[in-house]
PDB file of N, CA, C and O in Angstrom, chain B, residues numbered from 101:
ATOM      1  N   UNK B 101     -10.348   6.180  20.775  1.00  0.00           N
ATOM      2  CA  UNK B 101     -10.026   4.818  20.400  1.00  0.00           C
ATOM      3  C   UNK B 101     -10.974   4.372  19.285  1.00  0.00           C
ATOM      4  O   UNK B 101     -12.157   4.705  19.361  1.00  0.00           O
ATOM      5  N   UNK B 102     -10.481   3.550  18.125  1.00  0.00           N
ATOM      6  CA  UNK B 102     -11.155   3.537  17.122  1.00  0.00           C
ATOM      7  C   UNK B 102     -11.791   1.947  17.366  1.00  0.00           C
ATOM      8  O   UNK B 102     -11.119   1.161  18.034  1.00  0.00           O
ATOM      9  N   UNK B 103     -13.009   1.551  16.839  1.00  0.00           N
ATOM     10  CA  UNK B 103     -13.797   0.282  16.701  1.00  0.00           C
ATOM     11  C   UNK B 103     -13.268  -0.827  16.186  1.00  0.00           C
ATOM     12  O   UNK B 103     -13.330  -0.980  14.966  1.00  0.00           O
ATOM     13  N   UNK B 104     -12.621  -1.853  17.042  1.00  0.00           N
ATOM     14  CA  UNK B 104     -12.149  -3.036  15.703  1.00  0.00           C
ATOM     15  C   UNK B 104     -13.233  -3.443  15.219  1.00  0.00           C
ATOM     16  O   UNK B 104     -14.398  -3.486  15.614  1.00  0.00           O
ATOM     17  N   UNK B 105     -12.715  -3.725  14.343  1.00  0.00           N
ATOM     18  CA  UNK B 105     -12.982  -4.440  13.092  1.00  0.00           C
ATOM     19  C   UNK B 105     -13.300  -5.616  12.105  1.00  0.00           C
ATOM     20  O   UNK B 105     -12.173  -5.524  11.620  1.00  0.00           O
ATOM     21  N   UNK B 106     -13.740  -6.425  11.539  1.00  0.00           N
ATOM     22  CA  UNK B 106     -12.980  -7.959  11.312  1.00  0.00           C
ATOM     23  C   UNK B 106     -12.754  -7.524   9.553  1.00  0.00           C
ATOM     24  O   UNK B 106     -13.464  -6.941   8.734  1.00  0.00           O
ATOM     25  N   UNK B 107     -11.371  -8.153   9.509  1.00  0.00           N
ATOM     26  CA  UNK B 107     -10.325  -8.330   7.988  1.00  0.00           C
ATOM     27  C   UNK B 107     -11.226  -9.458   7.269  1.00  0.00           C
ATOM     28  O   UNK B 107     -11.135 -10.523   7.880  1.00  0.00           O
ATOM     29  N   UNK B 108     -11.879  -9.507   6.397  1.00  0.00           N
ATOM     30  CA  UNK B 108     -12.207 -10.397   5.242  1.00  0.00           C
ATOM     31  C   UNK B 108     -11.263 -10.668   4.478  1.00  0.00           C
ATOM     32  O   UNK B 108     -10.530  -9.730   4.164  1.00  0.00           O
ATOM     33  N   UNK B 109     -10.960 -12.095   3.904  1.00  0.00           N
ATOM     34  CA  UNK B 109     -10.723 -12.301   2.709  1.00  0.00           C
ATOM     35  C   UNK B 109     -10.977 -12.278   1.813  1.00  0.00           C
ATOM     36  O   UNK B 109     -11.302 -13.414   1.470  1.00  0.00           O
ATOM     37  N   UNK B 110     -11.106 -11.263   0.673  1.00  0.00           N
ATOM     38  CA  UNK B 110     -11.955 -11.473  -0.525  1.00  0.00           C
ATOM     39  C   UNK B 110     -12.323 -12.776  -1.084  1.00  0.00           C
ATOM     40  O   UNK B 110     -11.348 -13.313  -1.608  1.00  0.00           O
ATOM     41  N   UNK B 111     -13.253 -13.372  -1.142  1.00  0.00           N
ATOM     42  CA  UNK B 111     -13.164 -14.311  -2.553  1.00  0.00           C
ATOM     43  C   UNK B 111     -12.707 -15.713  -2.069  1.00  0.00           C
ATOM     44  O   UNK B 111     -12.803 -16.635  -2.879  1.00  0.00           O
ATOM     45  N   UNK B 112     -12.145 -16.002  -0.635  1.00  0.00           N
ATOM     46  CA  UNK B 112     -11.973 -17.099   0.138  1.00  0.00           C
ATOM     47  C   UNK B 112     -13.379 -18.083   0.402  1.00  0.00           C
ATOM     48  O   UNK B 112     -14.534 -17.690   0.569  1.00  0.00           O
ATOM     49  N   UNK B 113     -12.962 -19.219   0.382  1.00  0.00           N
ATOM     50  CA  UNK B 113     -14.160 -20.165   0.622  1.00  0.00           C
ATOM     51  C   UNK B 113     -13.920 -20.929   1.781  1.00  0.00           C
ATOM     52  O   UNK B 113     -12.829 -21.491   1.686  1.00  0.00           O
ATOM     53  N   UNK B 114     -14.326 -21.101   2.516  1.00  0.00           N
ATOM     54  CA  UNK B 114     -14.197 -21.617   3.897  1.00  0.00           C
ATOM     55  C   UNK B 114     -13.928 -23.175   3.571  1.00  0.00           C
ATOM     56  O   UNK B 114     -14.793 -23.583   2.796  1.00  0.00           O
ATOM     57  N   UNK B 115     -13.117 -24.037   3.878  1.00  0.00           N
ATOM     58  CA  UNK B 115     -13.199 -25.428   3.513  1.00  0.00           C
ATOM     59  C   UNK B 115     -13.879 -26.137   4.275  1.00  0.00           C
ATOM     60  O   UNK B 115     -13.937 -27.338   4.015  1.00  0.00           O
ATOM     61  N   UNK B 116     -14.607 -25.604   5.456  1.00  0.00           N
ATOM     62  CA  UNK B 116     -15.589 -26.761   6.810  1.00  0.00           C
ATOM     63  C   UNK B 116     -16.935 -26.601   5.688  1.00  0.00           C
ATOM     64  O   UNK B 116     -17.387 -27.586   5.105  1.00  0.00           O
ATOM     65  N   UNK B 117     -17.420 -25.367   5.516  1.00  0.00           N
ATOM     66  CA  UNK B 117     -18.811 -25.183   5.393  1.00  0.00           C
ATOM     67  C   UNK B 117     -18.935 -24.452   4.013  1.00  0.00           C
ATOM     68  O   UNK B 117     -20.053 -23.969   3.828  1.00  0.00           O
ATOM     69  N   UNK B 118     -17.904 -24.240   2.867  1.00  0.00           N
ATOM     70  CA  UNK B 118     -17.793 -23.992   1.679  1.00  0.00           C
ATOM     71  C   UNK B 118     -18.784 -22.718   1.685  1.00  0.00           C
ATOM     72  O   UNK B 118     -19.740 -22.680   0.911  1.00  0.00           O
ATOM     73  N   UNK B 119     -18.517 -21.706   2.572  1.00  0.00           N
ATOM     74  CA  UNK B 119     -19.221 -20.134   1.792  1.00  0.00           C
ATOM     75  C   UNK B 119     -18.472 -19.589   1.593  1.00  0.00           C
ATOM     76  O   UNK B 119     -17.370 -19.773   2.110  1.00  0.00           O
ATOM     77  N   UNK B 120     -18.721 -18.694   0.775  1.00  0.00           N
ATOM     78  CA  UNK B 120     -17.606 -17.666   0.135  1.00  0.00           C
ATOM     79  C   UNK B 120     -17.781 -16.440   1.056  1.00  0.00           C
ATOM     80  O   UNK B 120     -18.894 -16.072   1.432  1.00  0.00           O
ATOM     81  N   UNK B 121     -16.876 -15.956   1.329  1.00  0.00           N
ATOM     82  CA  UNK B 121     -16.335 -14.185   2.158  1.00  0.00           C
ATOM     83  C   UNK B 121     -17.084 -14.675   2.965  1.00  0.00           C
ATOM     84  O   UNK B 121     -18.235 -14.239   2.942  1.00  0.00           O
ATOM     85  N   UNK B 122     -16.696 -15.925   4.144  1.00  0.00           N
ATOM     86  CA  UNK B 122     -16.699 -15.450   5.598  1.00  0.00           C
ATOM     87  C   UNK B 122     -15.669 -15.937   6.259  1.00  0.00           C
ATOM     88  O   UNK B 122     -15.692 -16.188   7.464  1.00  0.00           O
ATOM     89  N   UNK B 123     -14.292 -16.171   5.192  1.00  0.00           N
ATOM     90  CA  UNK B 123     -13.268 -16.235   6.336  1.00  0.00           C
ATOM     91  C   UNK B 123     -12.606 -15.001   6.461  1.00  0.00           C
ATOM     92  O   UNK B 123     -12.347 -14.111   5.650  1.00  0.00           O
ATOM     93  N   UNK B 124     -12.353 -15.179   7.881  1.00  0.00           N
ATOM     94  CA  UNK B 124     -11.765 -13.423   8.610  1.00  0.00           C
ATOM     95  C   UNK B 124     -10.208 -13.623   9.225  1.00  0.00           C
ATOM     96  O   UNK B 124      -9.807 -14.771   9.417  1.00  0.00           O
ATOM     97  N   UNK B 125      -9.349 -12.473   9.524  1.00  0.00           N
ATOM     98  CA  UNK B 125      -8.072 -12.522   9.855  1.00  0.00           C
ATOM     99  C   UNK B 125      -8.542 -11.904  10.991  1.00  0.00           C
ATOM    100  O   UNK B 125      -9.220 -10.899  11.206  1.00  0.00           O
ATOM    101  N   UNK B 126      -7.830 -13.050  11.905  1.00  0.00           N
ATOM    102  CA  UNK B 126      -7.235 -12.270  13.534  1.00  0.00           C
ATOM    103  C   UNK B 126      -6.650 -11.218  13.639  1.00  0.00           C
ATOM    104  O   UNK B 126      -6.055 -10.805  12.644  1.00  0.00           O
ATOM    105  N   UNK B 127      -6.628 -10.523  14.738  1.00  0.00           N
ATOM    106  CA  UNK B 127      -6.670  -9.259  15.112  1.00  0.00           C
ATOM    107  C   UNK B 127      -4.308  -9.063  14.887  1.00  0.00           C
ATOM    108  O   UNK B 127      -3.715  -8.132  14.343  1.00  0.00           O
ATOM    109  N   UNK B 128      -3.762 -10.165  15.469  1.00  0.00           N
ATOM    110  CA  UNK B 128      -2.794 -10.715  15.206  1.00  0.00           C
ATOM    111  C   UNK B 128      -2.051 -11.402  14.087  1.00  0.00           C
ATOM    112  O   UNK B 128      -0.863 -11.705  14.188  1.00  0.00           O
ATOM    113  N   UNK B 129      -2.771 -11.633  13.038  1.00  0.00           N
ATOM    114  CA  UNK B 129      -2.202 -12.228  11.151  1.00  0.00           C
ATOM    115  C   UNK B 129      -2.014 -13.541  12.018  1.00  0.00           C
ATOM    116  O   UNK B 129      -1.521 -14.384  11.269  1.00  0.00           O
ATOM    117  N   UNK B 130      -2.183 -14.009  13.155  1.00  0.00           N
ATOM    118  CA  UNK B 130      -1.867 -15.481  12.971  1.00  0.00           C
ATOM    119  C   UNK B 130      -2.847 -16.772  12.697  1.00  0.00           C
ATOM    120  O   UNK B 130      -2.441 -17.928  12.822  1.00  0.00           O
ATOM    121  N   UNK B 131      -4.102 -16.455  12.331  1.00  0.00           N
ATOM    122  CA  UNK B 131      -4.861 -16.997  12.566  1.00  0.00           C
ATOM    123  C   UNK B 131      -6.244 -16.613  11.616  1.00  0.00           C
ATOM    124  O   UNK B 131      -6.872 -15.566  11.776  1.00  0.00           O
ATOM    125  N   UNK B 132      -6.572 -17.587  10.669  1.00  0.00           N
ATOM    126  CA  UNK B 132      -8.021 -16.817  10.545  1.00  0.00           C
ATOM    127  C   UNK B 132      -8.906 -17.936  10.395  1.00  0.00           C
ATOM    128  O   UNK B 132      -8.462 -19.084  10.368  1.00  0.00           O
ATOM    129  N   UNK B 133     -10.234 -17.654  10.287  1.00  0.00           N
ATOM    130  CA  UNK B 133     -11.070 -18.275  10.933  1.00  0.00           C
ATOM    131  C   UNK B 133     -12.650 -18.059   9.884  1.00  0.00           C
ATOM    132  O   UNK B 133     -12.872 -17.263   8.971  1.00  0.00           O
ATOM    133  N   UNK B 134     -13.340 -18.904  10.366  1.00  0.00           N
ATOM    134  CA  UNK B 134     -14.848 -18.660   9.627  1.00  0.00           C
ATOM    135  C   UNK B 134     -16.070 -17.871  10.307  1.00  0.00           C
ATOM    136  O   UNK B 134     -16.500 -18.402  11.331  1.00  0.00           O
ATOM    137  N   UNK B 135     -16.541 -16.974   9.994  1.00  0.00           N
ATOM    138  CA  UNK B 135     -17.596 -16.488  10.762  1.00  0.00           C
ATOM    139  C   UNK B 135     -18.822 -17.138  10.773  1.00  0.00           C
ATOM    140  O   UNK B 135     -19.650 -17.256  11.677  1.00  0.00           O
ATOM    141  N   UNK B 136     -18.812 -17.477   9.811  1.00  0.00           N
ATOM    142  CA  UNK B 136     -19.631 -18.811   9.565  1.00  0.00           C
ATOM    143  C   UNK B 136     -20.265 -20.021  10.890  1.00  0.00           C
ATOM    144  O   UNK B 136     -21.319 -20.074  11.524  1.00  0.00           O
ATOM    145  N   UNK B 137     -18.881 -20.963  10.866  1.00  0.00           N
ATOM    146  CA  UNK B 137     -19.076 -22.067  11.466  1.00  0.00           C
ATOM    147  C   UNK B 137     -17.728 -21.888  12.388  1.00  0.00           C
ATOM    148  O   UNK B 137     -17.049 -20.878  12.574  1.00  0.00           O
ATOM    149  N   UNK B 138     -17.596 -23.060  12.838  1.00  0.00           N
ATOM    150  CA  UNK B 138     -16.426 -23.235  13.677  1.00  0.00           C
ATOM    151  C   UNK B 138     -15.013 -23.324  13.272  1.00  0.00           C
ATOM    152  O   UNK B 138     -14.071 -23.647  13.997  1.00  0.00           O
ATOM    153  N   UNK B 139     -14.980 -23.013  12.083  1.00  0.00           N
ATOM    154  CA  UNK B 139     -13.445 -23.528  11.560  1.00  0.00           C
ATOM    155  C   UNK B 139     -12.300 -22.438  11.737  1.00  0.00           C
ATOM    156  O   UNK B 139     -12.278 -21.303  11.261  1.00  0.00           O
ATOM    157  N   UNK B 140     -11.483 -22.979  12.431  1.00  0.00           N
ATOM    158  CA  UNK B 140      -9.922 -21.929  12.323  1.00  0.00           C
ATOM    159  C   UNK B 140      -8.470 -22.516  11.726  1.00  0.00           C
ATOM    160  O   UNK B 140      -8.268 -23.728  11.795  1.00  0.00           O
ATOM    161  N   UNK B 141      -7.760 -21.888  11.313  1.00  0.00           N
ATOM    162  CA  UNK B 141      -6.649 -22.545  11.052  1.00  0.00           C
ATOM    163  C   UNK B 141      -5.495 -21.806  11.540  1.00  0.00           C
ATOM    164  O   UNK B 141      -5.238 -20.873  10.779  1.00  0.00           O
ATOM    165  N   UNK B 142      -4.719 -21.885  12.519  1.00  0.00           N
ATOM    166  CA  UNK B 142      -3.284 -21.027  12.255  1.00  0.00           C
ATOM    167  C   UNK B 142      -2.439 -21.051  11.387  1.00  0.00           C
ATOM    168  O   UNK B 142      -2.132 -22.158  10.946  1.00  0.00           O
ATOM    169  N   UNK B 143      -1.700 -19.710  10.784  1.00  0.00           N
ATOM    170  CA  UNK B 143      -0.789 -19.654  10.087  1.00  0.00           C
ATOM    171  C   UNK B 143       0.842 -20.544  10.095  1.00  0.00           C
ATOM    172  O   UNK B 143       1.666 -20.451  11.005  1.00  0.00           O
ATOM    173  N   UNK B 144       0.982 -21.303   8.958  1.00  0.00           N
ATOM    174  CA  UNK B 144       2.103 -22.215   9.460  1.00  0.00           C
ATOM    175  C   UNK B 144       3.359 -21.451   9.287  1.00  0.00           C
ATOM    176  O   UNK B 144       3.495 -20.423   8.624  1.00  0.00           O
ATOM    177  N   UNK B 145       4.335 -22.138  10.025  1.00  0.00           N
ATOM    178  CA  UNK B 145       5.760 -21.473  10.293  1.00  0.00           C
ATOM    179  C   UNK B 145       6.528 -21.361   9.240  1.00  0.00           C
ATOM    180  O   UNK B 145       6.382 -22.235   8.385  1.00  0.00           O
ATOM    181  N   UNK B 146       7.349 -20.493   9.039  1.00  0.00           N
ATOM    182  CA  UNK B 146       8.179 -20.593   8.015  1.00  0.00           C
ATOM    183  C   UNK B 146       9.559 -21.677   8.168  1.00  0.00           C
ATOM    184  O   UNK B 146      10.466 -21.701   9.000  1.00  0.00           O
ATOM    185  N   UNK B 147       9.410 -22.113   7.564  1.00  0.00           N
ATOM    186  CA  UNK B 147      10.508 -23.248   7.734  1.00  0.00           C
ATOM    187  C   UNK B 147      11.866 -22.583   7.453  1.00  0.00           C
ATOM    188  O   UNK B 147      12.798 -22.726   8.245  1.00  0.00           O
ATOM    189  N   UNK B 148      11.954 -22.040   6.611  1.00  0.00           N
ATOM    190  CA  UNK B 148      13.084 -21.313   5.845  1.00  0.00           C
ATOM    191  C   UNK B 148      13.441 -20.372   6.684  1.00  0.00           C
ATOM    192  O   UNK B 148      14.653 -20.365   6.896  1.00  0.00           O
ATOM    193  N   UNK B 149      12.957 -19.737   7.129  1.00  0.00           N
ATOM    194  CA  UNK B 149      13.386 -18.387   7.722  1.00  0.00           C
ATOM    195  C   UNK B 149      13.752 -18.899   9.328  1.00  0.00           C
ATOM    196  O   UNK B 149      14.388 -18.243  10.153  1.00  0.00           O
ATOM    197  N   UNK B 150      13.229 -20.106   9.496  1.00  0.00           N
ATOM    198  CA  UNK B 150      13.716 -20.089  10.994  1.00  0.00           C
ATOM    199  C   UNK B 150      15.139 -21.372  11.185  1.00  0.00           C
ATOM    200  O   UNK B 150      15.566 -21.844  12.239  1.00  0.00           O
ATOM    201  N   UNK B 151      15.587 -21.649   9.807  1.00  0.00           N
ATOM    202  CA  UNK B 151      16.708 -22.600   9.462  1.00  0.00           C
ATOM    203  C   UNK B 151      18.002 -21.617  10.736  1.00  0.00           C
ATOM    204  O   UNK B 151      17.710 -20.463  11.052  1.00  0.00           O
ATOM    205  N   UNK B 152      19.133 -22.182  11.223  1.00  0.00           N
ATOM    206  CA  UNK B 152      20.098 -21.458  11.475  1.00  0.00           C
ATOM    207  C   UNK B 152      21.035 -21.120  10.462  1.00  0.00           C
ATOM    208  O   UNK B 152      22.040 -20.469  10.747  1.00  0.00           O
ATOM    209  N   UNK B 153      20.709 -21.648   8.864  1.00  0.00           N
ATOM    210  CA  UNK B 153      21.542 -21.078   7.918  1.00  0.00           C
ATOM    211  C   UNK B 153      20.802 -20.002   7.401  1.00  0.00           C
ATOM    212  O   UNK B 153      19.672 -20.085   6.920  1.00  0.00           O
ATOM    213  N   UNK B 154      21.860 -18.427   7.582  1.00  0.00           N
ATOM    214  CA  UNK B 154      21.180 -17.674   7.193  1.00  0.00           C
ATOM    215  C   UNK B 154      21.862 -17.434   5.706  1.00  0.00           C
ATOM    216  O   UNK B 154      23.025 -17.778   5.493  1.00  0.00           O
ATOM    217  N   UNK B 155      21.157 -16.906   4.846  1.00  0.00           N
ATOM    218  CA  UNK B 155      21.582 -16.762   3.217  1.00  0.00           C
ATOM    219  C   UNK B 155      22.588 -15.244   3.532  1.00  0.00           C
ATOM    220  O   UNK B 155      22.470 -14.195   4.166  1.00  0.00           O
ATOM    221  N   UNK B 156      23.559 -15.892   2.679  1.00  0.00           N
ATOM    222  CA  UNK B 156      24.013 -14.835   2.556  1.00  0.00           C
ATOM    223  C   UNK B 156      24.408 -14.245   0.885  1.00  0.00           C
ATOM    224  O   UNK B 156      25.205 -14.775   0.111  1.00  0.00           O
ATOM    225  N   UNK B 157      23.616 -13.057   0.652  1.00  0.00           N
ATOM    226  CA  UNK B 157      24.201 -12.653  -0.953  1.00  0.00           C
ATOM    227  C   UNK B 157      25.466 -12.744  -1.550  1.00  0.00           C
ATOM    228  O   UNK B 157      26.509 -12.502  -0.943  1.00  0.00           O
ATOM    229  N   UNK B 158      25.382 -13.171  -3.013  1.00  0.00           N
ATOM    230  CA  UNK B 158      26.385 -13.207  -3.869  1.00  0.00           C
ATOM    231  C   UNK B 158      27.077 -11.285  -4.021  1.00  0.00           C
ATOM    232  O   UNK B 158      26.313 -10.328  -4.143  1.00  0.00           O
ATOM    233  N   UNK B 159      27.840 -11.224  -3.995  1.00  0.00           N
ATOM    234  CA  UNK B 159      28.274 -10.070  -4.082  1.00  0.00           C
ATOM    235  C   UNK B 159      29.251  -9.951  -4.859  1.00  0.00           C
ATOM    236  O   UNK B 159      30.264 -10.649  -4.827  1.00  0.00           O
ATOM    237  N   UNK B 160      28.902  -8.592  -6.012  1.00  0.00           N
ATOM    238  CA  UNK B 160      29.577  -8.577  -7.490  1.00  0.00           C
ATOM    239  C   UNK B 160      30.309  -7.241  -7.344  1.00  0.00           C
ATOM    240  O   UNK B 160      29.750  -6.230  -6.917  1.00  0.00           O
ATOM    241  N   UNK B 161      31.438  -7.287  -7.677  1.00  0.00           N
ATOM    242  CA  UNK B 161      32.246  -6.137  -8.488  1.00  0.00           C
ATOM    243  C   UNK B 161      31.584  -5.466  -9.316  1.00  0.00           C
ATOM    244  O   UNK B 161      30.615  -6.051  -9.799  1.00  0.00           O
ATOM    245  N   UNK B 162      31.798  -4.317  -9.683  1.00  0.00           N
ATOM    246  CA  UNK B 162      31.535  -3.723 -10.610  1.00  0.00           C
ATOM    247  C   UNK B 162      32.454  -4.076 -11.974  1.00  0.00           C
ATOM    248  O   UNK B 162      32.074  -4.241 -13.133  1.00  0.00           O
ATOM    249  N   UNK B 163      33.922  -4.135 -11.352  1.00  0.00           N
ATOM    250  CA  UNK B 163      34.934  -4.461 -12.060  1.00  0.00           C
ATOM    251  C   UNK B 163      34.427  -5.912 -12.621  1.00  0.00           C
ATOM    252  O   UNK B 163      35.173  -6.326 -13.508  1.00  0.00           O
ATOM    253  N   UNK B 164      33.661  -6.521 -12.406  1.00  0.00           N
ATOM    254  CA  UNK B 164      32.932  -8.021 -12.829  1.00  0.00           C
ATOM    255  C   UNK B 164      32.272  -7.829 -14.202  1.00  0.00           C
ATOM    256  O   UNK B 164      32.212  -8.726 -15.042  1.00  0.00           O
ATOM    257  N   UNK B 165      31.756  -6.531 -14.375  1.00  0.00           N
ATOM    258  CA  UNK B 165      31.027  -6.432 -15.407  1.00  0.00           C
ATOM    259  C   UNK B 165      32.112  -5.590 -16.625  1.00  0.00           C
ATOM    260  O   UNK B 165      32.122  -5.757 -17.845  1.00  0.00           O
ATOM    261  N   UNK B 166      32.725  -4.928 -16.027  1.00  0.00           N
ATOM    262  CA  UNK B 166      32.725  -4.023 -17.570  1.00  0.00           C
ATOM    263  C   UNK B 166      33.971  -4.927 -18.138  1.00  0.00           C
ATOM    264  O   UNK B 166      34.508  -5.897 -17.603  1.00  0.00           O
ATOM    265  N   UNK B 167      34.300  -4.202 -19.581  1.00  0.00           N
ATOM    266  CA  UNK B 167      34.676  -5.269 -20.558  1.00  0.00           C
ATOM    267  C   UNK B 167      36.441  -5.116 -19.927  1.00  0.00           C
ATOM    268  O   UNK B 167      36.772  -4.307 -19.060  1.00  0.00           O
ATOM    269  N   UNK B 168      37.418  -6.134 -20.636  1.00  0.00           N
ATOM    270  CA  UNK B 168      38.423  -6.334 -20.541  1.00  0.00           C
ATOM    271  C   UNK B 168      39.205  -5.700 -21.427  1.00  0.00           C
ATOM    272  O   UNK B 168      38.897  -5.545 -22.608  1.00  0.00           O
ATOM    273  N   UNK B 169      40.215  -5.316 -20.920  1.00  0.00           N
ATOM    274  CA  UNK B 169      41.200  -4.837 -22.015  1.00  0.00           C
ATOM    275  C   UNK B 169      42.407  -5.528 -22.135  1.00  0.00           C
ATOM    276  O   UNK B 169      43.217  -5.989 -21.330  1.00  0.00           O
ATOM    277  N   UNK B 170      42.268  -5.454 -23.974  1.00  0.00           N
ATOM    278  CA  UNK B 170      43.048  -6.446 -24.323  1.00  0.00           C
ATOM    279  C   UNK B 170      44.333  -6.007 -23.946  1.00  0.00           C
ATOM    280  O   UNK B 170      44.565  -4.804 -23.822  1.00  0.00           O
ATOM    281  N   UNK B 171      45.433  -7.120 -23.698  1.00  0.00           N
ATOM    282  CA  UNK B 171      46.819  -7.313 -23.551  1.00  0.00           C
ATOM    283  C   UNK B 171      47.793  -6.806 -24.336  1.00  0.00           C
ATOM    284  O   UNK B 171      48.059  -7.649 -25.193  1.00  0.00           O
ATOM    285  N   UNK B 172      48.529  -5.722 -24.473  1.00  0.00           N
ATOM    286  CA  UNK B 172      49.234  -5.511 -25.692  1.00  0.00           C
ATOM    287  C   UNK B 172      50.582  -6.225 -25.686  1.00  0.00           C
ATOM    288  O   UNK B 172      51.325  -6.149 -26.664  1.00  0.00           O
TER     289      UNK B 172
END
């Protein structure tokens, strides 16, 4: 069994206590946090993706693209 770990953010600044590279990602992506001080934030929901309208693609002919032939 291998050692966890903690995920850094490069180059992130903590907004409680403003240091740079000590916020870390949960073991789960939902959540990361300061090693720092006390600050966490969870990841917010996707709004879009959890709509009940799901997208559905435009879908093209091929016959859509190539050229027309003229009418004799």
């Amino acid at each position: 069994m291998t050692k966890g770990f903690i995920r850094f953010i490069a180059g992130a600044v903590c907004p409680s206590c403003k240091e740079q590279d000590k916020i870390a990602i949960s073991p789960d992506d939902k959540t990361i946090y300061c090693v720092n001080c006390d600050y966490k934030e969870k990841k917010p929901v996707d709004i879009e993706n959890t709509s009940s309208n799901s997208y559905e693609p435009k879908v093209f002919k091929i016959d859509d693209f190539r050229p027309k032939k003229p009418r004799i």
